[in-house]
N, C-alpha and C positions, 0 to 999 in steps of 0.2 A: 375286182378280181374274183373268177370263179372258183371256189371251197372245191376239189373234186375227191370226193369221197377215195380211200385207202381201197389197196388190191385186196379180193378177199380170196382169188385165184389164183393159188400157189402152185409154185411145180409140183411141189411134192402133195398138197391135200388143198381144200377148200376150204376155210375159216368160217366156222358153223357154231351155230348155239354159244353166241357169245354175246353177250350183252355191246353195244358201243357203249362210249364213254356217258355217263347221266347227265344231261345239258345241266345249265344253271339254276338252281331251285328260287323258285318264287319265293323266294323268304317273309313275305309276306301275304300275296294273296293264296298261297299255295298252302298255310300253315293256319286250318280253322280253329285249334284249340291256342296256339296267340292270342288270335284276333279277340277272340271269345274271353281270354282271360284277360287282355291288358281292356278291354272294353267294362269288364267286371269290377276293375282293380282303378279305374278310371284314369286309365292315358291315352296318351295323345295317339291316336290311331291315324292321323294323318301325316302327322309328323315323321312315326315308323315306318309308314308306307313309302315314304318317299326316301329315307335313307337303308331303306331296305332295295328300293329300286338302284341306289347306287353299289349296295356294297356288294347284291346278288351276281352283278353284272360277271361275267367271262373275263375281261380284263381285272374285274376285281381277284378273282380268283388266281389268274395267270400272277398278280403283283403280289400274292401269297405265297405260291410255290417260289420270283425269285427270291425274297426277302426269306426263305429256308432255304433253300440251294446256294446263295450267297450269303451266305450266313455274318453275321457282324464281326469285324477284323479289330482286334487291336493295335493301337498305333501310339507306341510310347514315344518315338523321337521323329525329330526329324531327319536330313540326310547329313546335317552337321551337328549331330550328337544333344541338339537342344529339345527340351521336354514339350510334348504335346500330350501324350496322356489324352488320346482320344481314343473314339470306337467309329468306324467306318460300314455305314448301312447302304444294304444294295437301293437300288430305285425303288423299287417294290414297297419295299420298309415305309418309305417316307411316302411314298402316295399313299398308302391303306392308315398311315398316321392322319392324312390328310383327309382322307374323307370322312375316317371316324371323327375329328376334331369339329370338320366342318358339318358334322351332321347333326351337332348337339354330343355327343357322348359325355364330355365331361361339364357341360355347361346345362344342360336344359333341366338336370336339378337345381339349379340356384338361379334363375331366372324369372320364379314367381309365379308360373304357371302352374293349373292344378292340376296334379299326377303327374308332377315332374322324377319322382323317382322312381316310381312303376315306368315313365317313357325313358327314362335312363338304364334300368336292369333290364328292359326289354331290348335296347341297344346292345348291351352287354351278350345278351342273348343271340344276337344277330349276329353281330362279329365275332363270337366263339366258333360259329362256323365257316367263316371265309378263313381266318387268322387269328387263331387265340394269342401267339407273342404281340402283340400289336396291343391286343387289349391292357396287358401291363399297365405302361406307361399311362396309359389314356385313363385306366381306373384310379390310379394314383394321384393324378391330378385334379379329376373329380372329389376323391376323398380327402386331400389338403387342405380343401377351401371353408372348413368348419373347424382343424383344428387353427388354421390362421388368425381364425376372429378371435383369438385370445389377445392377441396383437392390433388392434386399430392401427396404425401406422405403417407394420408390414401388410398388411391387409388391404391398403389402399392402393399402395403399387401392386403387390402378389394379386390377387382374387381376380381385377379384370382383366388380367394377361390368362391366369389361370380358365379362364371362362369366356376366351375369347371364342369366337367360332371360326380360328382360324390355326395354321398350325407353319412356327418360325422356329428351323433349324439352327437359326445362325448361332455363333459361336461370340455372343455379345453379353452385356449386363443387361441384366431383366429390366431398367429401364430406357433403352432402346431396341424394346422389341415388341411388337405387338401382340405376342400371344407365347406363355412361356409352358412349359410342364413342369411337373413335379415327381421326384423320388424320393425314397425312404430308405435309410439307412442304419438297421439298430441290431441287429442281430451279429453277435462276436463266436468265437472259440469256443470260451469255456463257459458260457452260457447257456446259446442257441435262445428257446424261448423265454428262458430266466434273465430277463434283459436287468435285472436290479443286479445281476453279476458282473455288467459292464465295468470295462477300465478306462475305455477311454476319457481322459481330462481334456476339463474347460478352464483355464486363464484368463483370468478380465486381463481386456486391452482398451483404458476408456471406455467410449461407448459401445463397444464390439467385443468377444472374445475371441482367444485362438483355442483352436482344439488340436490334441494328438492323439493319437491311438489307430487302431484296426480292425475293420469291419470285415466280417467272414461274407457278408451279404450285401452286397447293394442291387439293386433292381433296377434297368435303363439307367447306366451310370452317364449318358447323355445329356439327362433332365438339367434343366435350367438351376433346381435348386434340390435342396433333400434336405427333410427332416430326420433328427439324428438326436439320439439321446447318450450326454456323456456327464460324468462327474464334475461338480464344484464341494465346495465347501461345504454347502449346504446341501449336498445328497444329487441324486441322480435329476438331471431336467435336460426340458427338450432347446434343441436349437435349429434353426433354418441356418444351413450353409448354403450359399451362391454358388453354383460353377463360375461363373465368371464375375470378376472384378472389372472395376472402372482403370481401363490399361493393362490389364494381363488376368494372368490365370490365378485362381484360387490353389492352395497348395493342395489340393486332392489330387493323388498319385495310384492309380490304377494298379495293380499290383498283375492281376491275369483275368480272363475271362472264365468263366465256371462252364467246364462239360459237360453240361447239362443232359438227361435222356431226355426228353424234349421242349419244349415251347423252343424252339431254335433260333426264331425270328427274333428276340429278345437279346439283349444282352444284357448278363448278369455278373457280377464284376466282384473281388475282392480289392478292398482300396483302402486306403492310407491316409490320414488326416497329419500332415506336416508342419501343423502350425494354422491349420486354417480358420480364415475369419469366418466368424458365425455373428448370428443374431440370436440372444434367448429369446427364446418363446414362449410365453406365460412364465408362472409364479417358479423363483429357482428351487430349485428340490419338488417340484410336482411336475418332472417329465414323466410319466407314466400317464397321469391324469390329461395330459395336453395332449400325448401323441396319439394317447387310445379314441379319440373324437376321429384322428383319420383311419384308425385301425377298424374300429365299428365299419366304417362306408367303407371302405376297403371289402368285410367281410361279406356285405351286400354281394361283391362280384362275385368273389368264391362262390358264395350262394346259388347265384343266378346261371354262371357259366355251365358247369357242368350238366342242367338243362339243352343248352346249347350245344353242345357236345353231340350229347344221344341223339338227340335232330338228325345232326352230321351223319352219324353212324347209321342212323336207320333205317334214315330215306337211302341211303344207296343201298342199305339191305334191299328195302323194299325193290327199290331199281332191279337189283338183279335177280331176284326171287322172281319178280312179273316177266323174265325176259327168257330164261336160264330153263330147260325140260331138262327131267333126268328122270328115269324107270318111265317112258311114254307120257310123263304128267310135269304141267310147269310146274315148277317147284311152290309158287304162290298157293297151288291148289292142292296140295300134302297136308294133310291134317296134320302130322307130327309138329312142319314147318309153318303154319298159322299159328299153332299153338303158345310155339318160341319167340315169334315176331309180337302176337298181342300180348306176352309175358311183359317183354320188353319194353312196349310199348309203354305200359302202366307206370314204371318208373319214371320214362319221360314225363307223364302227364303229372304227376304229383311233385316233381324237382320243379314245374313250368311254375305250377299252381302256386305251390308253397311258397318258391323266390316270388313270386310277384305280390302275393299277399303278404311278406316281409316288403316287399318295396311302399305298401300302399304306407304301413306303419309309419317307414320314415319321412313319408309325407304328412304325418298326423299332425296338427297344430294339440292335440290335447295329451295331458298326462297319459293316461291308459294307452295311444297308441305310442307312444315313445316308447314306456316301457314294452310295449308288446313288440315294438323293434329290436329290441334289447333282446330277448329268450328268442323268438321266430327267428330270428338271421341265424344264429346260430344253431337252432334243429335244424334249420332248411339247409343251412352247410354240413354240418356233419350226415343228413342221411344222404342228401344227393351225390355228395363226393363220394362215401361207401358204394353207392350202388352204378356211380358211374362206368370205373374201372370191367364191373363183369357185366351191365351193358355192353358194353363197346366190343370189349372180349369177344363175346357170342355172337356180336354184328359181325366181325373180323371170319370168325366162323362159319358163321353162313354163306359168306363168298368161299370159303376153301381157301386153297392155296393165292388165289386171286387176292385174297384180302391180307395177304400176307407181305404182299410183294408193295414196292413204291411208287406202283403208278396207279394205283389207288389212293384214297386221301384215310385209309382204316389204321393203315401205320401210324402216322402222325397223330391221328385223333388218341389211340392207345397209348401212344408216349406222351401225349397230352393229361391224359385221364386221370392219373392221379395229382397231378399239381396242387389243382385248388384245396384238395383235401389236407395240402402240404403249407400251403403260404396261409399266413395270419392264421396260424392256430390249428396245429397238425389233434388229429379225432379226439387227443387224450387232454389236451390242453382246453379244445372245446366243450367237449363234456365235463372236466370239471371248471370251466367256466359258465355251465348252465346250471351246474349245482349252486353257485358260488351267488349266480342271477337269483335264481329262486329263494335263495336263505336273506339274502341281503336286498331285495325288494319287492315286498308281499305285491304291489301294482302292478309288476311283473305277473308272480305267478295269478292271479286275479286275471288280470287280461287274458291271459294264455287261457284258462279254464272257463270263459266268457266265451272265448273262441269255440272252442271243444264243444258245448255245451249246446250253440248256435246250432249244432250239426245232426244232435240227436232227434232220433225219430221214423229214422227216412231208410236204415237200415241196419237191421239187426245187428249182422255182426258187427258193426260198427259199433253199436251201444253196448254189446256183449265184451268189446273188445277194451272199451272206454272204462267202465265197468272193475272189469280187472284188472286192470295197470292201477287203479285207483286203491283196488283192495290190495295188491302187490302191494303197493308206496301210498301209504297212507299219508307220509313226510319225505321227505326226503331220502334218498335211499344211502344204503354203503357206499365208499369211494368205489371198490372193488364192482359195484355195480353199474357203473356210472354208465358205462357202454349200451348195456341192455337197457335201461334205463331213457336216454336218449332216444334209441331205435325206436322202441315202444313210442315214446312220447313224440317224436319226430313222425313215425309213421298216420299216428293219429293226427298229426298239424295237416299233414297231407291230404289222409282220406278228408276230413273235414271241410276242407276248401273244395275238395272234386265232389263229393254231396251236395255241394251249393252250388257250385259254377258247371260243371259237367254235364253231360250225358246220362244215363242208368246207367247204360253197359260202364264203362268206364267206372263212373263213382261207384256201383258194385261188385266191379271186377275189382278194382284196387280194395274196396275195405275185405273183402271175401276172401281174398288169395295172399293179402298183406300182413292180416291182423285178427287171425288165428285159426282158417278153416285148414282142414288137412292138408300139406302139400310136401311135395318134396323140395330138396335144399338147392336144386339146379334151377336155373331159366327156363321155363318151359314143364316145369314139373308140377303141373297144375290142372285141375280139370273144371269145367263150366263155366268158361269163356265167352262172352258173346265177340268173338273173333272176330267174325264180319266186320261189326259196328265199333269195334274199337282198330283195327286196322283201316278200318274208312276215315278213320282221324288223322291217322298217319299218313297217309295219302296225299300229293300236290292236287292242291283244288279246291 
């Protein structure tokens, strides 16, 4: 079938100075500070190549807008009043589940291979930009398969479903299915993050318990199975509950879907525990310590996403800026406009850097890099999520009114943008859980400072910057600090890995304009830029 190009010969005017639509971005031969960082961080560079070949594709993208245009239906009964307690996913949904599954996403960290979690948050990375709701489920199920092993038994059925490379919607018991996923379910009411203020109770029933209670939260309430922490006897601990039983349904009762501002493709559900059978999972009264093993790799994605994100955002800045005249000059070649785009740029490349050198961590077979996964995920999360949101912004921006509207993909990315800063551990909760890291395992702060350390030399502000945050926090700083604190220490995880891995331009632009030379408080409010060479990174190619 011949494609024939749209009329641009109107009655009324001619359709001029408009960009067409930005074909499909190479997500990975197209993206040379990837390649360069997951090469550095040592993963699988062939691997991503080729599931980047599938998720890049035009139809991947068309299976993203449906699965947000049909958005996930609730479906309590049936047509004769009997409970189904389902969620209904458009096509879209379920093939971008598909390929993410089948491309490694949650499987090719536990596989044994080397740089299996630098090739996993680089995945993460990749499907942030086709369809971040997709990513959900898919990281979830990734991050299950560590707190499972407290379990050998569930562990034996759960992990190679969990880590199959294949992806089974059916509506069956996890063993009659060849490949299941996982979700999580802890956050209530009167809690929110203070999940030790849970009520829902656990009942031994024999070798099984029933649970009741009410979850304000659950995430692809789909998922084959969730982990869930409710009361016994002995204090608060974690438990795996089934969606589905051997003959019917497990008593989890969907209550509504959550109105989410965005991740759309997602569904997110409050629901009801009526009695339902569970399995404990590790030691009773140590659900905290069980669940937080999937909460940690969880936070890896947080991490990683919102790298993925700016991508989205910038390359189609860039699209339209290279396309787009205005005052006699293409917009690309506006000094103001370079200016704003290589601003932007910088934060991309230090969310890219930082997520992936937190991924190398939790690849570390030795003490020092565990704990250094420990303190890194969590600076890489809280700065990148901050600085996401007014990325995106400014991208949205620079298209004008264009970027406003929803035939662009700037919408979605901006109702996207603050999420990860939201799930597993909204900024206040992270930073004083980097306090918390630092006081409670010196191996932590030791590796971090090992890290830092690695980087001096090479540019000033950088050690000038290093320097004073040290004379600032000699120890640990005020609670009331804790924010600033982060930033500082976050920004420097950053510059540090772009001194090593990067460019000059880049690793000098970011420590120079990040970490303390004069600038203003906006995007773009910055001067001695090497523009050129940091916009030539941004660039497909």
């Amino acid at each position: 079938m011949t494609n024939l190009p749209p009329e641009d010969r109107l009655a009324t005017h001619s359709v001029e100075n408009q960009p067409g639509p930005m074909p499909p971005p190479d997500l990975w031969g197209g993206d040379a500070p990837l390649r360069a960082a997951v090469a550095a961080q040592g993963g699988d560079g062939a691997a991503l190549a080729e599931a980047a070949a599938r998720l890049g594709t035009a139809e991947a993208r068309a299976d993203g807008e449906e699965a947000r245009r049909d958005a996930p239906r609730l479906v309590l009964f049936d047509r004769g009043g009997r409970r189904l307690d389902e969620v209904r996913f458009a096509p879209g949904y379920h093939n971008l589940m598909q390929a993410g599954a089948e491309a490694g996403y949650a499987a090719v960290a536990w596989e044994g291979r080397p740089g299996g979690h630098v090739t996993h948050a680089a995945m993460v990375y990749l499907l942030s930009q086709v369809e971040p709701g997709v990513c959900c489920p898919l990281t979830m199920t990734y991050a299950g398969v560590p707190a499972l092993q407290a379990d050998p038994t569930l562990a034996e059925t759960w992990v190679p479903r969990l880590t199959a490379r294949a992806y089974d919607p059916a509506m069956a018991p996890v063993g009659e299915k060849r490949a299941a996923t996982l979700g999580m379910a802890m956050t209530e009411k009167q809690g929110g993050s203070d999940v030790r203020a849970n009520t829902t109770r656990a009942e031994r029933d024999g070798d099984l318990w029933r649970l009741t209670g009410h979850k304000w939260f659950c995430s692809a309430p789909m998922s084959d199975g969730f982990l869930t922490l409710a009361q016994t006897d002995r204090g608060l601990s974690c438990f795996l509950v089934p969606r589905w039983l051997e003959g019917g349904r497990n008593a989890i009762r969907l209550q509504r879907l959550k109105d989410k501002l965005g991740n759309r493709a997602n569904a997110s559900a409050e629901i009801e525990y009526q009695g339902a059978v569970a399995h404990l999972l590790g030691e009773e009264g140590q659900g905290v310590r069980t669940i937080i093993r999937m909460v940690h790799h969880t936070r890896l994605d947080t991490a990683m996403a919102p790298a993925g994100l700016m991508r989205a955002a910038l390359i189609e800045a860039l699209w339209w800026v290279e396309g787009r005249r205005a005052f006699q000059r293409r917009l690309i070649d506006q000094p103001l406009m370079r200016a704003v785009l290589a601003d932007l740029a910088l934060d991309w490349e230090g969310a890219l850097a930082a997520g992936l050198r937190a991924a190398r961590a939790f690849d570390g077979a030795d003490e020092g890099e565990r704990a250094l996964a420990r303190i890194a995920v969590a600076l890489a999360k809280y700065v990148s999520n901050k600085r996401a949101v007014p990325v995106i912004g400014e991208a949205m921006e620079v298209l004008g009114g264009m970027g406003y509207v929803e035939d662009t993909p700037l919408p979605m990315l901006y109702r996207e943008a603050p999420l990860n800063g939201i799930w597993e551990g909204s900024g206040n909760v992270i930073c004083l859980d980097i306090l918390r890291t630092l006081a409670r395992e010196p191996l932590a702060a030791e590796a971090l400072d090992a890290e830092l350390d690695a980087a001096k030399g090479s540019e000033p502000a950088y050690d000038t910057a290093l320097d004073a945050h040290r004379a600032r926090w000699p120890d640990r700083p005020p609670e009331s600090e804790a924010r600033w604190f982060a930033e500082s220490l976050g920004s420097l995880f950053a510059a540090s890995m772009l001194i090593r891995t990067a460019p000059e331009a880049v690793a000098a632009g970011y420590a120079q304009s990040r970490l303390g030379a004069p600038r203003g408080l906006m995007p773009g409010a910055v001067a001695g830029l090497d523009e050129g060479a940091i916009l030539g990174r941004l660039a497909q190619g």
